[in-house]
N, C-alpha and C positions, 0 to 999 in steps of 0.2 A: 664301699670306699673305706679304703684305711683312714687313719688320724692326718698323713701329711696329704693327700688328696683330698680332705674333707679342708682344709686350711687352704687348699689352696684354691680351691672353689671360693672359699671365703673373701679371696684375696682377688679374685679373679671379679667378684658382681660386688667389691664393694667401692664406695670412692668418697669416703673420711672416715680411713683410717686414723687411729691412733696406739701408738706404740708406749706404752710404761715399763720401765725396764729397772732393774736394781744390780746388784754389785755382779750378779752372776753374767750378766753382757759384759764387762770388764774382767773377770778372773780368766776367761778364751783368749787374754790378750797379756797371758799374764801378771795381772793385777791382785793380788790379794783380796779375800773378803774379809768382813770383823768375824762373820759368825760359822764360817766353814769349817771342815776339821782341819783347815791347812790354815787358816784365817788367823787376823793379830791379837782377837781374843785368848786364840790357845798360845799364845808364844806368851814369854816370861821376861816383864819388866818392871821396875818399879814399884808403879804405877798402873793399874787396871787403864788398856788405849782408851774407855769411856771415859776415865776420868781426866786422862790428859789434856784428849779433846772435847772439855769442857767451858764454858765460857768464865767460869770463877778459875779455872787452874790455869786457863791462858793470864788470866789478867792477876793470878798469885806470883805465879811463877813460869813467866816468859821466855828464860832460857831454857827450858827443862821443855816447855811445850812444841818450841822451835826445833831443839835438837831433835826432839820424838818427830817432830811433820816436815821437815827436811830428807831422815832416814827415812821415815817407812811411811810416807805419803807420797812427798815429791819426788825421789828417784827413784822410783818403782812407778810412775808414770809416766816421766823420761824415756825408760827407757820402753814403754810400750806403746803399739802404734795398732789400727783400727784393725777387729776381725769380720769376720763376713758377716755378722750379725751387725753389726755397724754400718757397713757397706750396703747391705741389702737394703735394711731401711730408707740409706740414703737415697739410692738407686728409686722405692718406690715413692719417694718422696717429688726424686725430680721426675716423677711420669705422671703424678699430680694427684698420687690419689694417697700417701699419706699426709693429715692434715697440720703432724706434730708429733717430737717425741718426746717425753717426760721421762726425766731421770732421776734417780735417788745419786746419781754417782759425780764426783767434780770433775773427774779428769780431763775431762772436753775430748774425746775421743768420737763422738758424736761428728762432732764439726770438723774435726779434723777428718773425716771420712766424706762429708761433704754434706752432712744435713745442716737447714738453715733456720728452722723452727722448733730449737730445742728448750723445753723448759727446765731449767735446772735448778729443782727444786731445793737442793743444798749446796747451792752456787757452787765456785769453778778455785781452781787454784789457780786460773791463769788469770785473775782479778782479784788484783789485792788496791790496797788504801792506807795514805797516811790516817791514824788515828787522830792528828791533832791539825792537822792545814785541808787533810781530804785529799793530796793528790793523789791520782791514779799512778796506777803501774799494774805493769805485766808482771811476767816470772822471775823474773830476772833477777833483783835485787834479793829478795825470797831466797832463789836457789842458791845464788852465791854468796849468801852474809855470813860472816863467820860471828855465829851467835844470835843475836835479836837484829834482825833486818831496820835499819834506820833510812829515813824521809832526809833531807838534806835540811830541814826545819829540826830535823832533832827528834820527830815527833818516832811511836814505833808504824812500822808497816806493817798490817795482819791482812790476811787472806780473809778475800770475799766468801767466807763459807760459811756455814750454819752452824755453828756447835752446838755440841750440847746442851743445855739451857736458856736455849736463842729460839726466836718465832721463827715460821718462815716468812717468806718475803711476801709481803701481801700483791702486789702486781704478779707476779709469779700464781702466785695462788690462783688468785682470778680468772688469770688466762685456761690456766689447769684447768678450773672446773667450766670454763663455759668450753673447749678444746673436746673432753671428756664427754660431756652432757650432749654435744653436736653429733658426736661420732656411732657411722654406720658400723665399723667394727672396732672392737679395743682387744689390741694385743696384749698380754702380759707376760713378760717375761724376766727370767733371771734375777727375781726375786721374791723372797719367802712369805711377803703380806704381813709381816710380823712389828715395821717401824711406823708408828704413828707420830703425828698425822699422816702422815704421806699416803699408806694401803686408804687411808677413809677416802682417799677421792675415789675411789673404783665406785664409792656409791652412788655418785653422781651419770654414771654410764645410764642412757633410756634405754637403749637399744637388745636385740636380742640374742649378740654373738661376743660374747664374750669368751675367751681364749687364752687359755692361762699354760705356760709351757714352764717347768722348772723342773730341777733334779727331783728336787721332792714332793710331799703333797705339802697342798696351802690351803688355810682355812675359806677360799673364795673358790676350792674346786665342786662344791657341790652348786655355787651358780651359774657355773661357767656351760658354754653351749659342745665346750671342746677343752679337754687334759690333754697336755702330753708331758709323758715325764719325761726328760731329755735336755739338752743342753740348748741353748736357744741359738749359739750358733751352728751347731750341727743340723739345727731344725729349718733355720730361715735358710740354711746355703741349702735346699734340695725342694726352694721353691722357685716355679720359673715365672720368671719377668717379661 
Protein backbone atom coordinates (compact mmCIF):
# COMPACT_ATOMS: atom_id res chain seq x y z
CA UNK A 1 0.00 0.00 0.00
CA UNK A 2 1.20 3.56 -0.66
CA UNK A 3 1.30 6.37 2.12
CA UNK A 4 -2.56 7.75 0.93
CA UNK A 5 -4.10 4.11 1.02
CA UNK A 6 -2.22 3.39 4.23
CA UNK A 7 -4.19 6.78 5.71
CA UNK A 8 -6.91 5.82 4.44
CA UNK A 9 -7.34 2.40 6.01
CA UNK A 10 -6.43 4.46 8.92
CA UNK A 11 -9.29 6.53 8.38
CA UNK A 12 -11.50 3.80 7.28
CA UNK A 13 -11.10 1.32 11.11
CA UNK A 14 -10.68 4.32 13.09
CA UNK A 15 -13.72 6.28 15.15
CA UNK A 16 -11.85 9.08 17.53
CA UNK A 17 -10.16 10.80 15.29
CA UNK A 18 -8.29 13.83 16.04
CA UNK A 19 -6.95 16.36 13.78
CA UNK A 20 -3.98 19.11 15.01
CA UNK A 21 -3.23 21.21 12.40
CA UNK A 22 -0.99 24.54 12.30
CA UNK A 23 -0.54 27.51 9.87
CA UNK A 24 0.09 25.17 6.87
CA UNK A 25 -4.17 24.23 6.72
CA UNK A 26 -4.54 27.83 6.28
CA UNK A 27 -1.76 29.05 3.83
CA UNK A 28 -4.15 26.44 0.85
CA UNK A 29 -6.46 29.15 1.60
CA UNK A 30 -4.24 31.69 1.15
CA UNK A 31 -3.26 32.86 4.43
CA UNK A 32 0.23 33.55 5.13
CA UNK A 33 2.55 31.72 7.63
CA UNK A 34 5.24 33.51 10.25
CA UNK A 35 7.80 30.95 9.35
CA UNK A 36 7.46 29.99 5.37
CA UNK A 37 9.73 31.47 2.96
CA UNK A 38 6.67 33.51 1.70
CA UNK A 39 5.66 34.02 5.63
CA UNK A 40 5.46 37.69 7.65
CA UNK A 41 8.77 36.67 9.19
CA UNK A 42 10.69 37.29 5.95
CA UNK A 43 8.78 40.38 4.84
CA UNK A 44 10.26 43.84 6.34
CA UNK A 45 8.79 46.00 8.97
CA UNK A 46 9.63 47.92 11.83
CA UNK A 47 9.36 45.80 14.03
CA UNK A 48 10.13 41.97 14.08
CA UNK A 49 5.70 40.58 13.57
CA UNK A 50 6.91 38.54 17.07
CA UNK A 51 7.50 41.51 18.61
CA UNK A 52 4.53 43.33 17.50
CA UNK A 53 2.33 40.51 18.53
CA UNK A 54 3.55 40.67 21.82
CA UNK A 55 1.62 41.20 24.83
CA UNK A 56 4.11 44.08 26.24
CA UNK A 57 4.05 45.84 22.54
CA UNK A 58 0.33 45.64 22.29
CA UNK A 59 -0.10 47.20 25.74
CA UNK A 60 3.14 49.85 24.78
CA UNK A 61 2.00 50.76 21.76
CA UNK A 62 -1.40 50.10 20.58
CA UNK A 63 -1.64 51.90 17.50
CA UNK A 64 1.35 50.48 16.05
CA UNK A 65 -0.03 46.94 17.02
CA UNK A 66 -3.49 47.59 15.54
CA UNK A 67 -2.26 49.06 12.34
CA UNK A 68 0.14 45.77 11.91
CA UNK A 69 -3.29 43.15 12.91
CA UNK A 70 -5.66 44.94 10.93
CA UNK A 71 -3.11 44.73 7.61
CA UNK A 72 -1.73 41.54 7.82
CA UNK A 73 -3.84 39.55 10.06
CA UNK A 74 -7.49 40.58 9.59
CA UNK A 75 -7.64 41.18 6.00
CA UNK A 76 -5.83 38.38 4.76
CA UNK A 77 -8.45 36.42 6.46
CA UNK A 78 -11.38 38.28 5.04
CA UNK A 79 -10.62 37.55 2.34
CA UNK A 80 -9.94 33.72 2.69
CA UNK A 81 -12.52 31.11 2.88
CA UNK A 82 -12.29 27.03 3.73
CA UNK A 83 -10.05 24.59 1.43
CA UNK A 84 -10.59 20.94 1.29
CA UNK A 85 -8.56 20.22 4.04
CA UNK A 86 -11.04 22.16 6.13
CA UNK A 87 -13.93 20.72 4.47
CA UNK A 88 -12.76 17.18 4.89
CA UNK A 89 -12.37 17.25 8.36
CA UNK A 90 -15.56 18.82 8.69
CA UNK A 91 -17.17 16.19 6.50
CA UNK A 92 -15.56 13.35 8.80
CA UNK A 93 -16.51 15.09 11.75
CA UNK A 94 -20.21 15.13 10.94
CA UNK A 95 -20.05 11.10 10.04
CA UNK A 96 -18.93 10.91 13.72
CA UNK A 97 -15.86 9.68 13.71
CA UNK A 98 -13.74 12.78 14.12
CA UNK A 99 -13.73 13.56 17.92
CA UNK A 100 -12.06 17.34 17.56
CA UNK A 101 -9.88 19.51 15.70
CA UNK A 102 -7.10 21.51 17.44
CA UNK A 103 -5.58 24.32 15.89
CA UNK A 104 -2.64 26.69 16.32
CA UNK A 105 -4.48 29.08 13.82
CA UNK A 106 -7.36 32.05 14.61
CA UNK A 107 -8.93 32.49 11.62
CA UNK A 108 -12.04 30.34 12.23
CA UNK A 109 -11.88 28.88 9.03
CA UNK A 110 -12.56 25.66 10.77
CA UNK A 111 -16.04 26.52 11.53
CA UNK A 112 -16.67 28.31 8.85
CA UNK A 113 -16.38 24.95 6.89
CA UNK A 114 -18.75 23.51 9.30
CA UNK A 115 -16.66 21.82 12.18
CA UNK A 116 -18.19 22.07 15.63
CA UNK A 117 -15.55 21.00 18.02
CA UNK A 118 -12.63 23.08 17.41
CA UNK A 119 -10.07 23.95 20.02
CA UNK A 120 -8.50 26.94 19.39
CA UNK A 121 -5.67 26.83 20.97
CA UNK A 122 -4.58 30.58 20.18
CA UNK A 123 -8.19 31.85 20.11
CA UNK A 124 -9.89 33.49 17.18
CA UNK A 125 -9.92 36.97 15.82
CA UNK A 126 -13.56 36.68 15.61
CA UNK A 127 -13.75 37.23 19.65
CA UNK A 128 -12.54 40.22 20.85
CA UNK A 129 -13.38 42.14 24.37
CA UNK A 130 -13.67 45.40 25.95
CA UNK A 131 -10.52 45.55 28.23
CA UNK A 132 -12.07 47.70 30.90
CA UNK A 133 -16.32 46.74 31.13
CA UNK A 134 -15.60 43.05 29.32
CA UNK A 135 -18.14 43.40 26.52
CA UNK A 136 -18.10 41.05 23.95
CA UNK A 137 -17.82 41.61 20.28
CA UNK A 138 -17.35 40.19 17.04
CA UNK A 139 -15.10 41.49 14.18
CA UNK A 140 -16.62 44.13 13.31
CA UNK A 141 -15.51 47.07 15.53
CA UNK A 142 -11.78 45.48 14.95
CA UNK A 143 -12.06 45.47 11.36
CA UNK A 144 -13.29 48.83 10.89
CA UNK A 145 -11.73 51.24 13.55
CA UNK A 146 -9.69 53.63 12.29
CA UNK A 147 -6.83 53.16 14.72
CA UNK A 148 -7.31 51.55 18.27
CA UNK A 149 -10.89 49.87 18.20
CA UNK A 150 -12.86 51.63 21.27
CA UNK A 151 -15.79 49.88 23.57
CA UNK A 152 -18.57 52.59 23.91
CA UNK A 153 -17.25 52.75 27.83
CA UNK A 154 -14.14 54.21 26.39
CA UNK A 155 -12.31 51.09 27.44
CA UNK A 156 -9.82 49.49 24.27
CA UNK A 157 -11.14 46.44 22.32
CA UNK A 158 -8.33 43.55 21.77
CA UNK A 159 -8.79 40.30 20.29
CA UNK A 160 -9.37 37.19 22.02
CA UNK A 161 -5.88 35.79 21.05
CA UNK A 162 -2.96 34.61 22.60
CA UNK A 163 0.23 36.70 22.16
CA UNK A 164 3.24 36.40 22.74
CA UNK A 165 4.00 36.34 26.33
CA UNK A 166 0.31 35.08 27.25
CA UNK A 167 -0.54 31.52 28.75
CA UNK A 168 -2.85 29.52 26.90
CA UNK A 169 -6.24 29.24 27.90
CA UNK A 170 -6.49 26.70 30.48
CA UNK A 171 -10.16 25.18 29.49
CA UNK A 172 -8.83 25.01 26.19
CA UNK A 173 -5.93 23.19 27.39
CA UNK A 174 -7.77 20.67 29.23
CA UNK A 175 -9.95 19.72 26.72
CA UNK A 176 -6.84 19.39 24.24
CA UNK A 177 -5.27 16.91 26.36
CA UNK A 178 -8.05 14.78 27.55
CA UNK A 179 -9.49 14.98 23.33
CA UNK A 180 -5.58 13.81 22.41
CA UNK A 181 -5.06 11.17 25.05
CA UNK A 182 -8.85 9.54 23.97
CA UNK A 183 -7.97 9.36 20.34
CA UNK A 184 -7.76 6.08 18.25
CA UNK A 185 -5.95 8.08 15.56
CA UNK A 186 -4.18 11.70 15.77
CA UNK A 187 -3.64 13.42 12.56
CA UNK A 188 -1.02 16.02 12.23
CA UNK A 189 -0.86 18.43 9.96
CA UNK A 190 0.36 21.64 8.46
CA UNK A 191 2.48 22.25 10.92
CA UNK A 192 6.36 22.22 11.75
CA UNK A 193 6.11 20.92 15.68
CA UNK A 194 8.40 23.80 16.28
CA UNK A 195 5.86 26.35 18.70
CA UNK A 196 5.60 25.41 22.22
CA UNK A 197 3.55 24.56 24.19
CA UNK A 198 1.23 23.71 21.66
CA UNK A 199 3.64 20.57 19.66
CA UNK A 200 3.99 19.23 23.69
CA UNK A 201 0.41 18.02 23.45
CA UNK A 202 1.29 15.35 20.85
CA UNK A 203 2.81 13.71 24.00
CA UNK A 204 -0.30 13.18 25.41
CA UNK A 205 -1.51 10.85 22.20
CA UNK A 206 -1.70 6.68 23.81
CA UNK A 207 -2.39 5.40 20.90
CA UNK A 208 -0.50 3.78 18.02
CA UNK A 209 -1.18 5.81 14.73
CA UNK A 210 0.00 8.70 14.71
CA UNK A 211 0.22 10.62 11.26
CA UNK A 212 2.13 13.53 10.62
CA UNK A 213 1.69 15.19 6.96
CA UNK A 214 3.69 18.50 6.34
CA UNK A 215 5.94 20.06 3.41
CA UNK A 216 8.69 19.33 5.61
CA UNK A 217 10.30 16.95 8.10
CA UNK A 218 9.37 17.48 11.86
CA UNK A 219 11.00 16.59 14.85
CA UNK A 220 7.81 13.95 15.78
CA UNK A 221 8.45 12.07 12.34
CA UNK A 222 10.45 9.27 13.75
CA UNK A 223 7.29 8.46 16.10
CA UNK A 224 4.79 8.78 13.76
CA UNK A 225 3.21 5.35 12.39
CA UNK A 226 2.86 7.32 8.82
CA UNK A 227 4.96 10.60 7.05
CA UNK A 228 3.81 12.19 4.18
CA UNK A 229 5.47 15.05 2.99
CA UNK A 230 2.90 17.00 1.06
CA UNK A 231 0.51 19.61 1.56
CA UNK A 232 -2.28 18.55 3.93
CA UNK A 233 -4.91 19.76 1.66
CA UNK A 234 -3.75 18.04 -1.30
CA UNK A 235 -3.41 14.91 1.04
CA UNK A 236 -7.08 14.85 2.83
CA UNK A 237 -8.89 15.84 -0.72
CA UNK A 238 -7.76 12.27 -2.29
CA UNK A 239 -9.41 10.57 0.75
CA UNK A 240 -12.68 9.01 0.28
CA UNK A 241 -15.52 9.44 2.70
Amino acid sequence: MNAIQTLQQYIDESRRIVFFGGAGVSTESGIKDFRGVDGLYHLKYKYNPETILSRSFFLSRPDEFFEFYQDKIVQPTLNAAPNIAHKTLAKLEAMGKLTAVVTQNIDGLHQMAGSKNVLELHGSIHRNYCMKCGQKYDLEPVKNADGIPKCQCGGTIRPEVVLYEEPLDETVITKTVQAISEADLLIVGGTSLTVYPAAGFLDFYNGNRLVVINLDNTSYDSKAALTINGKIGEVLGQITL
